[in-house]
DOROTI-306130 format. One record per residue (C-alpha): residue in three letters; chain; y, z negated, x negated. Coordinates in steps of 0.02 Angstrom, whole numbers. Layout:
BEGIN
type:Ala&mol:A&Y:Y&Z:Z&X:X $
...
REM end
This chain:
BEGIN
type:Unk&mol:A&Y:2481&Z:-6428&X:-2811 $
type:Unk&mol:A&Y:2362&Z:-6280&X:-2787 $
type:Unk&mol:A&Y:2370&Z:-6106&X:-2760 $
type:Unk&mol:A&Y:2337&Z:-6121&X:-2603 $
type:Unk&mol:A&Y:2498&Z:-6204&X:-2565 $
type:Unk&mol:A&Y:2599&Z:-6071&X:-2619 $
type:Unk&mol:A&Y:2637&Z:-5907&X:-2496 $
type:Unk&mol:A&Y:2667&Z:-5726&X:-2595 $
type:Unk&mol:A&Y:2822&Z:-5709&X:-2501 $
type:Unk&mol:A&Y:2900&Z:-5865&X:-2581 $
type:Unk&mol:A&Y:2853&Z:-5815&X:-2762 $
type:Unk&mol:A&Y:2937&Z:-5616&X:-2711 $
type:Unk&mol:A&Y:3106&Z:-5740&X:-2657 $
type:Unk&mol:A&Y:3083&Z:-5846&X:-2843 $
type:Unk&mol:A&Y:3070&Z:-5691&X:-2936 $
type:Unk&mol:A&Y:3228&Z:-5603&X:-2850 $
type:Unk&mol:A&Y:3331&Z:-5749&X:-2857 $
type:Unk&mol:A&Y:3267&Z:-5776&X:-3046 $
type:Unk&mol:A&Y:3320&Z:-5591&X:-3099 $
type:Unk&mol:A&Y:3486&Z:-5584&X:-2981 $
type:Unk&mol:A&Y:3535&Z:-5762&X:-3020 $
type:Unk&mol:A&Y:3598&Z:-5777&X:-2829 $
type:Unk&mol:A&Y:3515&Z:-5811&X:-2675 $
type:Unk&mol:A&Y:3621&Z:-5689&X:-2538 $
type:Unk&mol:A&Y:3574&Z:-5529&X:-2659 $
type:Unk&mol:A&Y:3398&Z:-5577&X:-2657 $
type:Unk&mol:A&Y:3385&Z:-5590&X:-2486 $
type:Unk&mol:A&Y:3468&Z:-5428&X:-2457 $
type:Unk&mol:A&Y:3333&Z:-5336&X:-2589 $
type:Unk&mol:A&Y:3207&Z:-5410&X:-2495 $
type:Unk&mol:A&Y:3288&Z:-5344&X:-2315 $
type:Unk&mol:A&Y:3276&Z:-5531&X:-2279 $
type:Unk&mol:A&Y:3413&Z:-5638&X:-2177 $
type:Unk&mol:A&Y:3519&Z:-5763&X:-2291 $
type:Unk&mol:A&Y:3456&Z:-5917&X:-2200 $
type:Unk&mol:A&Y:3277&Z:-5843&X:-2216 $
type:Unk&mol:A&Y:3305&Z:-5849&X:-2392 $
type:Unk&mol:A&Y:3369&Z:-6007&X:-2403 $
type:Unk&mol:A&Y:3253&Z:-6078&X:-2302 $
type:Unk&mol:A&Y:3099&Z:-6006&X:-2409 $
type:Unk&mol:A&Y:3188&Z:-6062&X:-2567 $
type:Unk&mol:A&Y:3190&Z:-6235&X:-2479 $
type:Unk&mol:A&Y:3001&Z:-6238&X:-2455 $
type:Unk&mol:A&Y:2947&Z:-6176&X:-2629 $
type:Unk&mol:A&Y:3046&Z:-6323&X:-2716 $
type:Unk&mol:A&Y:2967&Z:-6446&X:-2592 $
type:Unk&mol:A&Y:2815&Z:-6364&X:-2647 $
type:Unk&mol:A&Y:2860&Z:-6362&X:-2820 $
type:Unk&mol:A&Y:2927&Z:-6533&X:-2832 $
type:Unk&mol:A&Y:3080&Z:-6453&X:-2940 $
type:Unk&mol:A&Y:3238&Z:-6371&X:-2885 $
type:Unk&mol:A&Y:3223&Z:-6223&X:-2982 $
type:Unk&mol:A&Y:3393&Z:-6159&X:-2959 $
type:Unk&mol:A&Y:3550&Z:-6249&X:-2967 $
type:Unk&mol:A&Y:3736&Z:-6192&X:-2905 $
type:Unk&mol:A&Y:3833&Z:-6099&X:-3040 $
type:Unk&mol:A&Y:3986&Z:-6018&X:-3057 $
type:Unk&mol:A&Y:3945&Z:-5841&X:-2947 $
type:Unk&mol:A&Y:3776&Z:-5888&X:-2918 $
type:Unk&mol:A&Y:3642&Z:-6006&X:-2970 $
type:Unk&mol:A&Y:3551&Z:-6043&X:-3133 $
type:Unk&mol:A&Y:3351&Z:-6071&X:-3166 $
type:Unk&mol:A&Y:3290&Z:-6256&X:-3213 $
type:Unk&mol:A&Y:3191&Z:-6269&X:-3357 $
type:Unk&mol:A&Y:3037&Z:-6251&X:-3230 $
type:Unk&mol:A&Y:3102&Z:-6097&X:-3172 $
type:Unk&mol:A&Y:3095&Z:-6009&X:-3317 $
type:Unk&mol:A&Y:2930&Z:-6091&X:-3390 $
type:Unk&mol:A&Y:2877&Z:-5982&X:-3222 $
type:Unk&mol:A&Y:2978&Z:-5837&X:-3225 $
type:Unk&mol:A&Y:2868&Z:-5749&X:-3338 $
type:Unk&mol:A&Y:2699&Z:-5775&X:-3253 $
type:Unk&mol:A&Y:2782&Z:-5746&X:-3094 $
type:Unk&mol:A&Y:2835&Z:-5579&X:-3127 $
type:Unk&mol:A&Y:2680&Z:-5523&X:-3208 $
type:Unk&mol:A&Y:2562&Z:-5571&X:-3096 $
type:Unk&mol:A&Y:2700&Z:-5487&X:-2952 $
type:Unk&mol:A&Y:2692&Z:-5329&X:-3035 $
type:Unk&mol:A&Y:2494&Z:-5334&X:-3057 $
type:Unk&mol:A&Y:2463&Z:-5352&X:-2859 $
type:Unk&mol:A&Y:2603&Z:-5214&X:-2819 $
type:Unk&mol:A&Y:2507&Z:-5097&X:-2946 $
type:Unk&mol:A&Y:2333&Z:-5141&X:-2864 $
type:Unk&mol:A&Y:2397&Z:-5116&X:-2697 $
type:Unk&mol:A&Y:2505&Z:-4989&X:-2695 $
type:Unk&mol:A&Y:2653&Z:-4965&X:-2591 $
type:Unk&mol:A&Y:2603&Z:-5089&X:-2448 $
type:Unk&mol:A&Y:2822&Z:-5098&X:-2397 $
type:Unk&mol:A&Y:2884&Z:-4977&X:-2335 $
type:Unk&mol:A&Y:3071&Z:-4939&X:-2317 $
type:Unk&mol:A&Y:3155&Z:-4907&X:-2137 $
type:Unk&mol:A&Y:3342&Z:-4826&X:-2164 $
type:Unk&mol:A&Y:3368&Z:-4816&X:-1999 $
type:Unk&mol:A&Y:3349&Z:-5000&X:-1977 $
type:Unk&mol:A&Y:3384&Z:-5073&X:-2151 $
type:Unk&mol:A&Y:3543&Z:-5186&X:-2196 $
type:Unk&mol:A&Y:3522&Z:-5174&X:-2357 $
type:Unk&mol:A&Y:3663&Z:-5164&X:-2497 $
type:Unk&mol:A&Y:3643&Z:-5041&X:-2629 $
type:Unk&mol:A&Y:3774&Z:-5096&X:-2791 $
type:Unk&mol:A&Y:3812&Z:-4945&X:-2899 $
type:Unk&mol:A&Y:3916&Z:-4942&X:-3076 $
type:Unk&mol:A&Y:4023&Z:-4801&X:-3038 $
type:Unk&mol:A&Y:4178&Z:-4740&X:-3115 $
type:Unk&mol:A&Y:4340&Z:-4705&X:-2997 $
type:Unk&mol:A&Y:4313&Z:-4536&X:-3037 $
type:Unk&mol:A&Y:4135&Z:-4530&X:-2990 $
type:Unk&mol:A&Y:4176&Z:-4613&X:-2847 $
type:Unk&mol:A&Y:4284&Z:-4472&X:-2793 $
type:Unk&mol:A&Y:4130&Z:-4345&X:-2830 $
type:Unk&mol:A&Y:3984&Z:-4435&X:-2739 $
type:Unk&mol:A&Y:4043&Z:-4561&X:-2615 $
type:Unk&mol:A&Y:4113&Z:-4467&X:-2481 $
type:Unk&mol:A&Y:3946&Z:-4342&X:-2476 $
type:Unk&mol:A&Y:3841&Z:-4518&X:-2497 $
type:Unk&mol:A&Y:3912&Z:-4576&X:-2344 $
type:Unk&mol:A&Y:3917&Z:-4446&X:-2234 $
type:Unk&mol:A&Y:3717&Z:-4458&X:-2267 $
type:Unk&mol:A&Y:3706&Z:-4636&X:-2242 $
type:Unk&mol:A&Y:3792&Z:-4614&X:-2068 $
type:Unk&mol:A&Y:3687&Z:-4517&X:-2010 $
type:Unk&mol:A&Y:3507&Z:-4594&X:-2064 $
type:Unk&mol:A&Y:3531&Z:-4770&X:-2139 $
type:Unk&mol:A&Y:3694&Z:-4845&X:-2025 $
type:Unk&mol:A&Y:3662&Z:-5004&X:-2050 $
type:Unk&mol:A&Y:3663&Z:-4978&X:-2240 $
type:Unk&mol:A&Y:3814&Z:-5039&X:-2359 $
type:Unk&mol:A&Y:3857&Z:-4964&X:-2556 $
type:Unk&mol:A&Y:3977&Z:-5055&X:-2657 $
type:Unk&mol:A&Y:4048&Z:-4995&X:-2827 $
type:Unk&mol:A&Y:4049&Z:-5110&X:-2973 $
type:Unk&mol:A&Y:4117&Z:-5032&X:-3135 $
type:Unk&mol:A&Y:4028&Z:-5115&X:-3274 $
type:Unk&mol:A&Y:4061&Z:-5114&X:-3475 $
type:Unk&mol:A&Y:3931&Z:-4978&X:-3528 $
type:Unk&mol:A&Y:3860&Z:-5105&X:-3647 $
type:Unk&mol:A&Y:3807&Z:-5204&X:-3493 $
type:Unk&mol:A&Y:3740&Z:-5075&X:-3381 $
type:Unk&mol:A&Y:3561&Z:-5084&X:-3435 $
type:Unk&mol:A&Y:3558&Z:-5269&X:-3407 $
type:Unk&mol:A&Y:3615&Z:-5286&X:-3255 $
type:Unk&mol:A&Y:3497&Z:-5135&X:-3200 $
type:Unk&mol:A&Y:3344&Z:-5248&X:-3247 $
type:Unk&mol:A&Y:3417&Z:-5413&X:-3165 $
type:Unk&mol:A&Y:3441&Z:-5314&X:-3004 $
type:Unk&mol:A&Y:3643&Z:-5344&X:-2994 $
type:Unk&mol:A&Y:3656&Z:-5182&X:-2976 $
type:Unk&mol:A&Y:3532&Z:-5035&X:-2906 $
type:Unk&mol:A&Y:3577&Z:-4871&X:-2987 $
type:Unk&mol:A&Y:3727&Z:-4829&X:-3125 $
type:Unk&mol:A&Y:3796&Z:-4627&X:-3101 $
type:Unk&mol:A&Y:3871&Z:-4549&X:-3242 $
type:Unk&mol:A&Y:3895&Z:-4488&X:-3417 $
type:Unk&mol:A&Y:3817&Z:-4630&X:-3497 $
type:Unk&mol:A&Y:3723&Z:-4581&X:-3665 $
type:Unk&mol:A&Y:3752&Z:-4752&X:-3732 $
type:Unk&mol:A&Y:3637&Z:-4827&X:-3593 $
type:Unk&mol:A&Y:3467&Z:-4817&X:-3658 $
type:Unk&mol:A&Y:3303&Z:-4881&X:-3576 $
type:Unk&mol:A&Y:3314&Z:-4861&X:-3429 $
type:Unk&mol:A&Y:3239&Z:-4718&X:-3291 $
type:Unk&mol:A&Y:3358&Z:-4562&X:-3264 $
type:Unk&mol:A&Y:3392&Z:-4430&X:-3170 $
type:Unk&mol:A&Y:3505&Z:-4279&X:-3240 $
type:Unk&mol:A&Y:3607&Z:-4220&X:-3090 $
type:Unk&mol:A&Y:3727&Z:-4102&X:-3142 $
type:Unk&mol:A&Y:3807&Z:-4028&X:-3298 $
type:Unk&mol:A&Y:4003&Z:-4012&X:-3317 $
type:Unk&mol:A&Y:4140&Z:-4011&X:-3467 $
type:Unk&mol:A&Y:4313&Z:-4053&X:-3500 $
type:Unk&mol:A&Y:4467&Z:-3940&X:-3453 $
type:Unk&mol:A&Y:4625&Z:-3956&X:-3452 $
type:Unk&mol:A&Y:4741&Z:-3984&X:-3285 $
type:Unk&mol:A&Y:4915&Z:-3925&X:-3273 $
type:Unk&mol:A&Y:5041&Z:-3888&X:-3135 $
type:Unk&mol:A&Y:5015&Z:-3729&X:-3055 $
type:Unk&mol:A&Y:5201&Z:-3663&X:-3128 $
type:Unk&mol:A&Y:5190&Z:-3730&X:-3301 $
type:Unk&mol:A&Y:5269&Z:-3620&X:-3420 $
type:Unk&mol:A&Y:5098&Z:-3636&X:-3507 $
type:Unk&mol:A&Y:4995&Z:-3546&X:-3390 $
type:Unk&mol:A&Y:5100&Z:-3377&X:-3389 $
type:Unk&mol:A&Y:5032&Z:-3374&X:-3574 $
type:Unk&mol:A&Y:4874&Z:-3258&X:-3594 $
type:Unk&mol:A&Y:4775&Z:-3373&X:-3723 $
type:Unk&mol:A&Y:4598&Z:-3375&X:-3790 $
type:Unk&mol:A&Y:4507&Z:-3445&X:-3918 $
type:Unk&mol:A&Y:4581&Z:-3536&X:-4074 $
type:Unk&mol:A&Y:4746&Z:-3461&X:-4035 $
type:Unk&mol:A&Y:4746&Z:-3586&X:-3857 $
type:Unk&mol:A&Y:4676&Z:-3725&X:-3967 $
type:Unk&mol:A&Y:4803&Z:-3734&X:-4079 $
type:Unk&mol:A&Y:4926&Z:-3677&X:-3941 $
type:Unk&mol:A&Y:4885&Z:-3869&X:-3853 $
type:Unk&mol:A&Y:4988&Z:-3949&X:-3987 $
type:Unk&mol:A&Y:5143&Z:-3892&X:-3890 $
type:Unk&mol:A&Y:5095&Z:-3989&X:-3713 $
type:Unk&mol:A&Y:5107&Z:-4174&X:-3685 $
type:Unk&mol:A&Y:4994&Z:-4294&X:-3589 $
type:Unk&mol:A&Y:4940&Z:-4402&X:-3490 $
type:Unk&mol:A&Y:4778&Z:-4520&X:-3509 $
type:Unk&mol:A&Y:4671&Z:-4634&X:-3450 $
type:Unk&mol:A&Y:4618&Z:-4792&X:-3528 $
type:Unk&mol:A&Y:4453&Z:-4826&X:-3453 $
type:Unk&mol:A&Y:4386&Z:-4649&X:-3488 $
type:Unk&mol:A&Y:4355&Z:-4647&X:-3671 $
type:Unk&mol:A&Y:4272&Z:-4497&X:-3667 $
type:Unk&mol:A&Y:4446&Z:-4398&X:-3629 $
type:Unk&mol:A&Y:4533&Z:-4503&X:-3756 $
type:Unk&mol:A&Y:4404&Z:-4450&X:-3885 $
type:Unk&mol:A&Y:4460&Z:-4293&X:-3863 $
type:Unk&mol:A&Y:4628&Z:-4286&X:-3889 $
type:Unk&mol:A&Y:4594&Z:-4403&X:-4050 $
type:Unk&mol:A&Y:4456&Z:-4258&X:-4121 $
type:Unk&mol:A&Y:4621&Z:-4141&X:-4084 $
type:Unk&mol:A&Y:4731&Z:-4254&X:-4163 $
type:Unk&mol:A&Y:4856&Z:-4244&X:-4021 $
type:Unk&mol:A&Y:4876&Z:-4422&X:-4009 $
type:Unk&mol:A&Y:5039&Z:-4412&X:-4029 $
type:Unk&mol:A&Y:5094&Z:-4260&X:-3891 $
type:Unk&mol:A&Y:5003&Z:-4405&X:-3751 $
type:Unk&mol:A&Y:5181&Z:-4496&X:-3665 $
type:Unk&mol:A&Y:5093&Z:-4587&X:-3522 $
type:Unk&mol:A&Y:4919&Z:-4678&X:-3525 $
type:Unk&mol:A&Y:4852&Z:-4758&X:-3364 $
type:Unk&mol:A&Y:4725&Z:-4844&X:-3287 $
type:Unk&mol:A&Y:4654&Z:-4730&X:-3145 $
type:Unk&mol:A&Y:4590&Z:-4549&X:-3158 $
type:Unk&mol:A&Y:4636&Z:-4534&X:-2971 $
type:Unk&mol:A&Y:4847&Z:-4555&X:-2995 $
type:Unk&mol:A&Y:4827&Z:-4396&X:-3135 $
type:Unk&mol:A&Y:4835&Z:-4263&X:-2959 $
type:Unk&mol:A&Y:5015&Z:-4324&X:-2922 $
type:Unk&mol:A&Y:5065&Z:-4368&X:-3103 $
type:Unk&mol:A&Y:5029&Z:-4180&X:-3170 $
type:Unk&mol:A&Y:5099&Z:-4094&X:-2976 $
type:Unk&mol:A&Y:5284&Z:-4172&X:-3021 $
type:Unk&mol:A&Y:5286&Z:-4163&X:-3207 $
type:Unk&mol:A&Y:5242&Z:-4057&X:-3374 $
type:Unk&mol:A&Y:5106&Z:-4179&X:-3426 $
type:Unk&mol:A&Y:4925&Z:-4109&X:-3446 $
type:Unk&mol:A&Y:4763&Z:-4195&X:-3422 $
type:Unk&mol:A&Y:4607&Z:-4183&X:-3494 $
type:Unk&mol:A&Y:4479&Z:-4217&X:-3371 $
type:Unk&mol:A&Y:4310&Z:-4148&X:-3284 $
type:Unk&mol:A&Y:4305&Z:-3970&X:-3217 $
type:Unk&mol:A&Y:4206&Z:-4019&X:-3061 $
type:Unk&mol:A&Y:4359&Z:-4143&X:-3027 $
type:Unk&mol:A&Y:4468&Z:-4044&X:-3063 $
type:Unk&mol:A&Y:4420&Z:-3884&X:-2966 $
type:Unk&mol:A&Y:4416&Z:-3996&X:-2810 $
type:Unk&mol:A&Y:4615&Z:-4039&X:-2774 $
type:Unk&mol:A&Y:4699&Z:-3946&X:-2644 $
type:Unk&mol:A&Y:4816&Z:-3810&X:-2723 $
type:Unk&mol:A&Y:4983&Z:-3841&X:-2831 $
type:Unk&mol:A&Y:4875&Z:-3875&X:-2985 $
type:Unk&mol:A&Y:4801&Z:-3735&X:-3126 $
type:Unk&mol:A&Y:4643&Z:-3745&X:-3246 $
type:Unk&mol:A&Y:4658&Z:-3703&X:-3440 $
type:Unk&mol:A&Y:4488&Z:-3717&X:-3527 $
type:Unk&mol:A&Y:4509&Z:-3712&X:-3729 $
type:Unk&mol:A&Y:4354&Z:-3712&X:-3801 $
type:Unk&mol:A&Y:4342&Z:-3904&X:-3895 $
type:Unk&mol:A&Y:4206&Z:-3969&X:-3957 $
type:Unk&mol:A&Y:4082&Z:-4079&X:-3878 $
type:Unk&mol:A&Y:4179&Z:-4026&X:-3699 $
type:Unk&mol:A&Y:4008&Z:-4020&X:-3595 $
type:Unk&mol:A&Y:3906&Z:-4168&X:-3546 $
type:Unk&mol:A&Y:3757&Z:-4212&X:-3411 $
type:Unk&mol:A&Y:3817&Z:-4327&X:-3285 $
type:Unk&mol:A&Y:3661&Z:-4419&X:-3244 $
type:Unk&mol:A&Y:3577&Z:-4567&X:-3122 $
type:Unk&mol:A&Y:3521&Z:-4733&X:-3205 $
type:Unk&mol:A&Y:3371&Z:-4837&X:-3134 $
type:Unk&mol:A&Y:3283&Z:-4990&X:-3194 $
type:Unk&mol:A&Y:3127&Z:-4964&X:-3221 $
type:Unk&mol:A&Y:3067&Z:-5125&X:-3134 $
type:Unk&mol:A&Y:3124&Z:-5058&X:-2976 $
type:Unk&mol:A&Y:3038&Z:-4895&X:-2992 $
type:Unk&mol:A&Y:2912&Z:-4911&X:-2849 $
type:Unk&mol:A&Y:3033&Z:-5036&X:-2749 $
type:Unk&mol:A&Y:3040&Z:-4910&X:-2578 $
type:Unk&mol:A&Y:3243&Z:-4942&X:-2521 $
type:Unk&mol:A&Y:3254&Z:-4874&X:-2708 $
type:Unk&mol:A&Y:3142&Z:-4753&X:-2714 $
type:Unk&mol:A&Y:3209&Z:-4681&X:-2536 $
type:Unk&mol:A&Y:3404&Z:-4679&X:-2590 $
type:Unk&mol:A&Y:3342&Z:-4589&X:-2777 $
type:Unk&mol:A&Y:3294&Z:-4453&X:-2664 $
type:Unk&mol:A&Y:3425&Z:-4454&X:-2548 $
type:Unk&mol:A&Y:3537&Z:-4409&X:-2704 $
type:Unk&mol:A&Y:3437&Z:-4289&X:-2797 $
type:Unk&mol:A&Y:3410&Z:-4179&X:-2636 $
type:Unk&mol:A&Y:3634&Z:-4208&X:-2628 $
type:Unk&mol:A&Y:3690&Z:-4181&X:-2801 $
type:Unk&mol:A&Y:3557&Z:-4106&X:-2931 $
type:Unk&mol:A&Y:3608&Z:-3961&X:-2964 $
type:Unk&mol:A&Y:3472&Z:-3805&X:-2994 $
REM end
């Protein structure tokens, strides 16, 4: 074999399928067509005299080959996108791209429906799917290219390219008529006033949960759930209070009131993770700035 044998656009296919570990999500980061993939991944291993990728569970895993070239593949990638600058370019209006985005069911009540009113109007053809992650595996999957962008409060996730988009903090939602509201509170006096409400909270939002624990109200929560999104009803029909973002919170239609005691750590910086090995990748690039110009605030 010699170098001449091998086309650039068949190493760009090894190196996606490498780092996504599946050939229909490399073909749709390289806005190619799955049998165009497959077909290209069919040439290189005739080329290559190896398979290089075998069928696994979800996916496909490397040969020993594959990864001997991984490596040398991706450097010498990154070296000729460096020396020659951004040579793709990205076309929304005609792109079928997917973009994959660890999102919480809470964020997706805050940025989807903005998000797709946008990408109605100038990338159609373009699709977003949510895939709530384990924070511990966010960076990871950021790098391998299973996912393209992770919103959220996510301090934990380190490494990685950001983008702070808004600030926020913790309140507390009640029913509109809750005895609790018709008390004029402030202060310590409404802090240690929260010992006489019960709760409601959500297992998959530690953050909230940490909370209560650093109030040591534990024991006033009488329903945990799931989903942040079944809290609207659960508080409208019943004396339970939540503890959850003000930004949510100040968005549901009427019936509901807003009591903000002033815990600690209540504020945080709600932020959008990148990896950055996809930094100067233009589909990227173009949806980053799609959703700084929607939701960064200042």
């Amino acid at each position: 074999m010699h170098i001449k044998d091998i086309d650039l656009n068949l190493l760009r296919l090894f190196d996606a399928v490498y780092r996504t570990r599946n050939v229909s999500r490399a073909a749709e980061l390289l806005d190619l067509t799955q049998p165009a993939a497959s077909q290209g991944l069919t040439r290189l291993r005739g080329v290559l005299n190896d398979p290089l990728f075998m069928r696994a569970a979800g996916g496909v895993e490397p040969t020993p080959k594959a990864h001997r070239l991984a490596t040398p593949v991706r450097e010498a990638l990154s070296t000729l996108e460096q020396a020659l600058g951004d040579s793709t370019e990205f076309d929304p209006a005609q792109s079928r791209r997917t973009f994959r985005i660890h999102m919480s069911d809470i964020g997706e009540a805050r940025f989807l429906p903005e998000l797709m009113v946008l990408l109605r109007e100038q990338a159609p053809g373009v699709r977003v799917e949510t895939q709530p992650l384990p924070r511990e595996e966010i960076t990871e999957a950021l790098d391998a290219g299973r996912i393209d962008f992770a919103f959220g409060f996510l301090p934990m996730v380190k490494e990685t390219q950001k983008l702070q988009l808004l600030k926020d903090r913790y309140v507390v939602l009640l029913r509109r008529a809750h005895p609790f509201t018709r008390r004029k509170l402030a202060g310590r006096e409404l802090l240690a006033a929260l010992r006489e409400l019960e709760f409601v909270a959500v297992r998959s939002h530690a953050d909230t949960l940490r909370i209560l624990q650093r109030l040591e109200l534990e024991e006033r929560v009488r329903l945990v759930t799931e989903h942040f999104m079944v809290l609207t009803s659960i508080v409208r029909e019943t004396d339970l209070a939540a503890v959850m973002p003000r930004n949510i919170a100040r968005g549901f239609e009427g019936g509901y009131a807003i009591v903000e005691p002033e815990f600690a750590q209540r504020e945080f910086v709600v932020s959008l993770h990148w990896s950055r090995r996809f930094e100067s990748d233009p589909g990227n690039r173009w949806l980053r700035a799609r959703i700084e110009a929607l939701f960064k605030e200042g």
